[in-house]
C-alpha positions as CSV (number, residue, x, y, z in Angstrom):
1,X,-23.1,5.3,13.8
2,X,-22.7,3.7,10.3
3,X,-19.8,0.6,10.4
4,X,-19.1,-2.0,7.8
5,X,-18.7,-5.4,9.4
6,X,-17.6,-8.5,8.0
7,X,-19.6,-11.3,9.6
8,X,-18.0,-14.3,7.7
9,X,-16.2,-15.5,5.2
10,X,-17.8,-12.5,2.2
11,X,-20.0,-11.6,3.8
12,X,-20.5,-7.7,4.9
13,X,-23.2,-6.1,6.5
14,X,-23.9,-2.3,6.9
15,X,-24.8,-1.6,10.3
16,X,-25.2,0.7,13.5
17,X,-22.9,0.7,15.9
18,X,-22.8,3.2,18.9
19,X,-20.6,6.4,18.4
20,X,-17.6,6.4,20.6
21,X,-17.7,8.6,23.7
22,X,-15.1,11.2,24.1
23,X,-11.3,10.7,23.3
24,X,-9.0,9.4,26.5
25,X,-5.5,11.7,26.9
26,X,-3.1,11.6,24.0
27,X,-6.2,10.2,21.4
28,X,-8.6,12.5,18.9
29,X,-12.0,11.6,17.4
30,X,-12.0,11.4,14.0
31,X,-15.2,11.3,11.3
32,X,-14.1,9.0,8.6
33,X,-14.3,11.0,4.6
34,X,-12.5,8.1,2.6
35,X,-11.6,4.6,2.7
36,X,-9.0,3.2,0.1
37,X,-8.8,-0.6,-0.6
38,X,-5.6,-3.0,-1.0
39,X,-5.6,-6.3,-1.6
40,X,-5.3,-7.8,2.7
41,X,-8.9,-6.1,2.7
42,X,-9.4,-9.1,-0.5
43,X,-7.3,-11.3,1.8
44,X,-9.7,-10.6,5.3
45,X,-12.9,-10.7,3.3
46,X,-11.8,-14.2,1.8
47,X,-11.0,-16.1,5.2
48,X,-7.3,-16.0,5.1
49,X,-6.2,-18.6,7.6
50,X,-3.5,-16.7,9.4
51,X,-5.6,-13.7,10.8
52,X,-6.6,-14.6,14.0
53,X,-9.7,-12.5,14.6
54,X,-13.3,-12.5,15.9
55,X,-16.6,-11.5,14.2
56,X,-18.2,-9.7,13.2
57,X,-15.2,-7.3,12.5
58,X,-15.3,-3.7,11.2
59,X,-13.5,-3.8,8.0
60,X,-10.9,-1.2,6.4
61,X,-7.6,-0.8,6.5
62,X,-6.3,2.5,5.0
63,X,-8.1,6.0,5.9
64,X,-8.4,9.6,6.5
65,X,-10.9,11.5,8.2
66,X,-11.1,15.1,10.1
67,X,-10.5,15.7,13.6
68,X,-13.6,16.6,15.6
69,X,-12.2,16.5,19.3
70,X,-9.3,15.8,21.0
71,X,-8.4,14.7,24.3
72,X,-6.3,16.0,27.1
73,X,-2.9,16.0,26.6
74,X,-3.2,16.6,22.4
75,X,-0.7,19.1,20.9
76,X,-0.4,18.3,17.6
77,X,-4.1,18.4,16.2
78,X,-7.6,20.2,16.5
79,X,-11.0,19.8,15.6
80,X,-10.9,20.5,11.6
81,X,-7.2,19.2,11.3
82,X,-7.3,16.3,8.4
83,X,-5.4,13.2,8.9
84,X,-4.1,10.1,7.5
85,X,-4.4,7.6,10.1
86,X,-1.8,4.4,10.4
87,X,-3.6,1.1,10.7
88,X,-1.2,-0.9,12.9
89,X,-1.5,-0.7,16.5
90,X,2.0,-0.9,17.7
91,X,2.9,-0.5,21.4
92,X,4.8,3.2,20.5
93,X,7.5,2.0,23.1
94,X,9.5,-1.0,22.2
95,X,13.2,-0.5,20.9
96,X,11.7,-0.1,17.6
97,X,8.8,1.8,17.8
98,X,11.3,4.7,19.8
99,X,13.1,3.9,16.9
100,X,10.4,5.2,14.3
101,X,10.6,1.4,12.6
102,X,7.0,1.2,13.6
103,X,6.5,-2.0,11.4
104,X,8.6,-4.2,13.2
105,X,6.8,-3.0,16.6
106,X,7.7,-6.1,19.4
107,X,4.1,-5.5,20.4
108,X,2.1,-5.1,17.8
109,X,-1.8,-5.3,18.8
110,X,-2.5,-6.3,15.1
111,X,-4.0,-4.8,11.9
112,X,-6.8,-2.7,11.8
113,X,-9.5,-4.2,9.1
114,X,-7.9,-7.5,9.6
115,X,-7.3,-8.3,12.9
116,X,-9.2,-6.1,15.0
117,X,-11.8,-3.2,13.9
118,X,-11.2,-1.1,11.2
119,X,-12.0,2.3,9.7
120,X,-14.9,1.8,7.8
121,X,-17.5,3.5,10.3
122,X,-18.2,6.8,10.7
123,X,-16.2,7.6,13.6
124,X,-13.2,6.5,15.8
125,X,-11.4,7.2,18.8
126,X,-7.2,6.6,18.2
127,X,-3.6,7.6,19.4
128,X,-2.9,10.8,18.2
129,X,1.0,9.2,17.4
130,X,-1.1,7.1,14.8
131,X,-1.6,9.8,12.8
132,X,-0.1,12.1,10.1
133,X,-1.3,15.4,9.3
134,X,-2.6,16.3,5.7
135,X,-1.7,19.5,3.6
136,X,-3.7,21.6,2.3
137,X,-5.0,21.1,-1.2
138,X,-4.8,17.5,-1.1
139,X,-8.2,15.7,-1.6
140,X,-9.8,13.1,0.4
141,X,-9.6,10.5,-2.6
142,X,-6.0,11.3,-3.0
143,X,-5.2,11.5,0.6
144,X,-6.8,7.8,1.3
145,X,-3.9,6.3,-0.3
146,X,-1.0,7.5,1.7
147,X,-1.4,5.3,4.8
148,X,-0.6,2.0,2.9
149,X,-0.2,2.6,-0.5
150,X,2.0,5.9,-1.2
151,X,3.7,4.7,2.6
152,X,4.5,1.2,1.1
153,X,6.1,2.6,-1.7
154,X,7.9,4.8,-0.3
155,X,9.6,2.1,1.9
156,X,9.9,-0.3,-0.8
157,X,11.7,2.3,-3.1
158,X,13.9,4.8,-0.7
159,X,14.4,3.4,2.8
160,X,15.2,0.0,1.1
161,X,15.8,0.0,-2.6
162,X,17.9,3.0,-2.0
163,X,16.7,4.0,-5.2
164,X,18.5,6.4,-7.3
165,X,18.2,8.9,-10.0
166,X,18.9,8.0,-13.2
167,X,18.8,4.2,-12.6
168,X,16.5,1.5,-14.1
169,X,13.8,-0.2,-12.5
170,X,11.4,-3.0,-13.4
171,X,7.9,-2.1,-12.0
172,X,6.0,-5.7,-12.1
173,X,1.9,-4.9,-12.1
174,X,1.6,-1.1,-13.7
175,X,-2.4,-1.5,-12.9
176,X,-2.3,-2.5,-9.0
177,X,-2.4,-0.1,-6.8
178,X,1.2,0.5,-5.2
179,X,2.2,-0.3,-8.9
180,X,1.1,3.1,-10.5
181,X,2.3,4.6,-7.9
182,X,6.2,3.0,-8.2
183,X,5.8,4.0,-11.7
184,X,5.5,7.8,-10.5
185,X,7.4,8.0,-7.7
186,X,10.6,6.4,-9.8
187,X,9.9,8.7,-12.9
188,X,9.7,12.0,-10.1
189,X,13.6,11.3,-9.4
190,X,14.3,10.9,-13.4
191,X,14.8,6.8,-13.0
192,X,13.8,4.5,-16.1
193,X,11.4,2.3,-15.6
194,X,10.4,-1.1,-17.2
195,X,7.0,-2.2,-16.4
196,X,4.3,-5.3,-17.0
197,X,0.9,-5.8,-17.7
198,X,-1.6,-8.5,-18.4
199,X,-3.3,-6.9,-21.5
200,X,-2.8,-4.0,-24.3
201,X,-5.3,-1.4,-22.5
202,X,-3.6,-1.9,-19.1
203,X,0.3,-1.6,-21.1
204,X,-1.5,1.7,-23.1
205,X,-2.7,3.5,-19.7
206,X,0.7,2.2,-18.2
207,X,2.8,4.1,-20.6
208,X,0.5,7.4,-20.9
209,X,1.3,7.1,-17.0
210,X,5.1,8.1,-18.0
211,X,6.4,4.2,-18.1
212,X,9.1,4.1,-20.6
213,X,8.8,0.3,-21.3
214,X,5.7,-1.4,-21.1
215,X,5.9,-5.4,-21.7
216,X,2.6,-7.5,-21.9
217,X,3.8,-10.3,-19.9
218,X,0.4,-12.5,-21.4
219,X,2.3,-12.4,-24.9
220,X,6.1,-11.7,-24.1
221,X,8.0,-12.9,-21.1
222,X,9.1,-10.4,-19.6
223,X,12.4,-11.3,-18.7
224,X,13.9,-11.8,-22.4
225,X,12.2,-7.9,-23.0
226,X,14.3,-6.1,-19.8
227,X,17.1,-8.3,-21.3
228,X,16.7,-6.8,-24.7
229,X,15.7,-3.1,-23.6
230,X,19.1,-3.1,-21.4
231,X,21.2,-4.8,-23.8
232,X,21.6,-7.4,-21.9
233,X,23.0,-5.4,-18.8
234,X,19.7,-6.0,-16.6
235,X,18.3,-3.5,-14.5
236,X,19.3,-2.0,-11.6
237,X,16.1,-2.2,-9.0
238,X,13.1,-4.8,-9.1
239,X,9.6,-3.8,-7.4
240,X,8.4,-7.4,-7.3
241,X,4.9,-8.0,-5.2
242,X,3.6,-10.6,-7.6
243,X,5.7,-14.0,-5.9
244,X,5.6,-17.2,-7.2
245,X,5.1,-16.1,-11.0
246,X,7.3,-13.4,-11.2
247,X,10.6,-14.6,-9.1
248,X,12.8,-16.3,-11.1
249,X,12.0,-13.9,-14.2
250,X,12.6,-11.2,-11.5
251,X,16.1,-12.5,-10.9
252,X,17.0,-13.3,-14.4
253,X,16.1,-9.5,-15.2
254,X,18.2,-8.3,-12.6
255,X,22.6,-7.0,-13.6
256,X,25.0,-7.9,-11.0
257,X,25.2,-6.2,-7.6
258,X,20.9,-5.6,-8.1
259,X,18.3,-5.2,-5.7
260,X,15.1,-6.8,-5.8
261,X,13.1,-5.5,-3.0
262,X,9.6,-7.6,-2.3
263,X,6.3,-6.8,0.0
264,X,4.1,-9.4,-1.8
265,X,3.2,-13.0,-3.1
266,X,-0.2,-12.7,-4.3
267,X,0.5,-15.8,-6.9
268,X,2.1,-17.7,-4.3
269,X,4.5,-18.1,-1.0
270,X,6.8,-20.8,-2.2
271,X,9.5,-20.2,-4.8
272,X,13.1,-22.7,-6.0
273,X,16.0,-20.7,-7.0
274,X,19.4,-20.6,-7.9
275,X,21.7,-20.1,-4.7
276,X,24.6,-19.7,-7.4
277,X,23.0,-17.0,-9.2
278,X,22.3,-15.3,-6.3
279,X,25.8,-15.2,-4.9
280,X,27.8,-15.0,-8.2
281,X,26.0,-12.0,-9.6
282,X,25.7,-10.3,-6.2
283,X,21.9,-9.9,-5.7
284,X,20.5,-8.3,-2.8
285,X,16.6,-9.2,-1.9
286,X,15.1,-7.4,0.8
287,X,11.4,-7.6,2.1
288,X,9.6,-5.0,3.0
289,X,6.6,-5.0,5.0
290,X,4.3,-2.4,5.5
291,X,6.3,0.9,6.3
292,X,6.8,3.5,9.3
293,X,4.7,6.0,10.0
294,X,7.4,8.6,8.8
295,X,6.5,7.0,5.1
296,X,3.2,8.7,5.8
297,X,4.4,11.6,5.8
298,X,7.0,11.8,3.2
299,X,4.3,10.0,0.4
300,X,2.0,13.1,1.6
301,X,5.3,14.9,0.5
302,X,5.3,13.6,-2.6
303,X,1.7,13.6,-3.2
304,X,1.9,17.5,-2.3
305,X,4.8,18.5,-4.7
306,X,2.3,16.3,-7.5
307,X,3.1,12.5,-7.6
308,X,-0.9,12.1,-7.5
309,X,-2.3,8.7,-7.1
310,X,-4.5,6.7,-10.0
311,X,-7.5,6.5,-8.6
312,X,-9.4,3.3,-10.7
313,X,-12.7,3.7,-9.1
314,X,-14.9,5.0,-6.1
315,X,-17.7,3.6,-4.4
316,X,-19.7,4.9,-1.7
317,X,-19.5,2.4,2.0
318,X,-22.7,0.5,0.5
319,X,-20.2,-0.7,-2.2
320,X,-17.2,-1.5,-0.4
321,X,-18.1,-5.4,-1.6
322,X,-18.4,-4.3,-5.1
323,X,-15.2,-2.6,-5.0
324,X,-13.5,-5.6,-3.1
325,X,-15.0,-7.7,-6.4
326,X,-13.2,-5.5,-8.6
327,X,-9.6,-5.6,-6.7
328,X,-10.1,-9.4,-6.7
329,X,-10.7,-10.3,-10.3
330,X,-7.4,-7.5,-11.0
331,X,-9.9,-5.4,-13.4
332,X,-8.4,-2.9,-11.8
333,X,-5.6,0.2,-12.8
334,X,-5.2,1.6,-9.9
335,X,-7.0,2.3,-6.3
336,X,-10.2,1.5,-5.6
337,X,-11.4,4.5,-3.1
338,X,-14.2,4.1,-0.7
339,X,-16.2,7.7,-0.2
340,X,-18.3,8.6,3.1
């Protein structure tokens, strides 16, 4: 069996692994069709110091494959059924997994990808609970991004943003990946949305994507333009995953009584800001982490009734380094997919 470890610090090797032997009660097998990459696949790949992990380590964190058996006890799937799998292994029986808050599990066992072995190999044995079933008509590529991208969003924007129709958002990254997919999701309810990119073909696909307002935040800062497209009333939501570069602007952009809801801080964890402004104009910041494994399913929803995802580029399981490369120097407008 194929599997992709990561053996240091960038460094991957394709490999053979033995297959898995047949599934224990409540778990399926499941042959891997596509991986999609987000940026803690970047993160692992790097060395970030606060996975605790051995090596070598199969990498991948967001997948779908096809069910080839099932083991006793399995109601939900057969062989042929295709699923989205969740890449977190929570306990399934703490106050918040009963719950269905699956991302703040008590007992979380870690990350696949990142903390313990992934979904880039050919097959795996998992929980059938960990898994979401796919509707018809929805391709593999497409279908790759629901587990953490479409799911992320979907948290970010409706279980805490409490986004609404008709109201105005400010989308920060239109070309990342959970980015073009804000900007869909937000336009599918009838919102207006205010987004930023770093150059004039990123802001041109951006707005042929159905942004309303696209700000090149290398020429303009983005803050004065929200301030200037609202007239000076601010926006009503922020999708802020940037961090450090983005916050204050963020804030400044925002009218009173806004949310800003945040699951990022790829330009740094540390931020100074105004405790006045923040209490005097009402703000409500909310982090978001991950999402349940409800959000799954409602992104598949979404994807089904035609909020498709951008797919940027895909490479075969050779490539998964190349494609890392190209999510790490943010060439990228949209996902990068890994194909089987």
């Amino acid at each position: 069996m194929r599997a992709l470890q990561l053996v240091s610090d960038r460094e991957l090797i394709l490999t053979d692994l033995p297959a898995p032997g047949a599934p224990e009660p409540g778990e399926v097998q499941v042959s891997i069709k596509a991986l999609a990459l987000n940026h803690i696949d970047v993160w692992g790949w790097r060395g970030m110091a606060f996975a605790k992990r051995k090596m070598p380590l199969v990498v991948g964190a967001e997948a779908v494959g096809e069910v080839t058996a099932i083991g006793e006890g399995v109601t939900r799937f057969r062989p042929g059924s295709k699923v989205a799998m969740y890449g977190a292994l929570t306990c399934g029986q703490c106050k918040m997994c009963r719950q269905g808050r699956d991302n703040l599990c008590e007992e979380v066992a870690g990350v696949m990808g990142f903390h313990v072995d992934g979904f880039a190999r050919d097959q795996l044995n998992i929980k059938e609970r960990l898994c979401v079933p796919i509707p018809d008509g929805i391709s593999w590529t497409d279908a790759a991004t629901a587990p953490v991208t479409f799911s992320t969003v979907e948290h970010m924007l409706f279980d805490n943003a409490k986004l609404e129709p008709g109201e105005t958002i400010l989308v920060h990254a239109a070309g990342s990946g959970i980015g073009t997919v804000a900007i869909r999701m937000a336009k599918e309810i009838g919102c207006t949305v205010i987004t930023t990119a770093g150059d004039d073909e990123k802001c041109a696909k951006a707005k042929a994507l159905g942004a309303d307002h696209v700000i090149n935040y290398k020429t303009d800062r983005f803050e004065h333009e929200v301030r200037k497209i609202t007239k000076k009333k601010g926006v009503d939501v922020v999708f802020e995953h940037v961090g450090a570069e983005t916050w204050n602007g963020s804030l400044l952009s925002m009218k009173p009584g806004a949310r800003l809801v945040t699951c990022g801080s790829t330009s740094g964890v540390s931020v100074n800001m105004n405790l006045m402004q923040l209490f005097q104009r009402q703000y409500r910041i909310i982090g978001s982490f991950g999402a349940p494994i409800r959000a799954i399913a409602d992104g598949l929803k979404r994807m089904e009734r035609g909020v498709k995802p951008v797919i940027d580029s895909e490479f075969p399981l050779e490539q998964f380094g190349a494609g890392l490369e190209r999510l790490e120097t943010r060439r990228v407008f949209g996902k990068v997919v890994i194909t089987f």
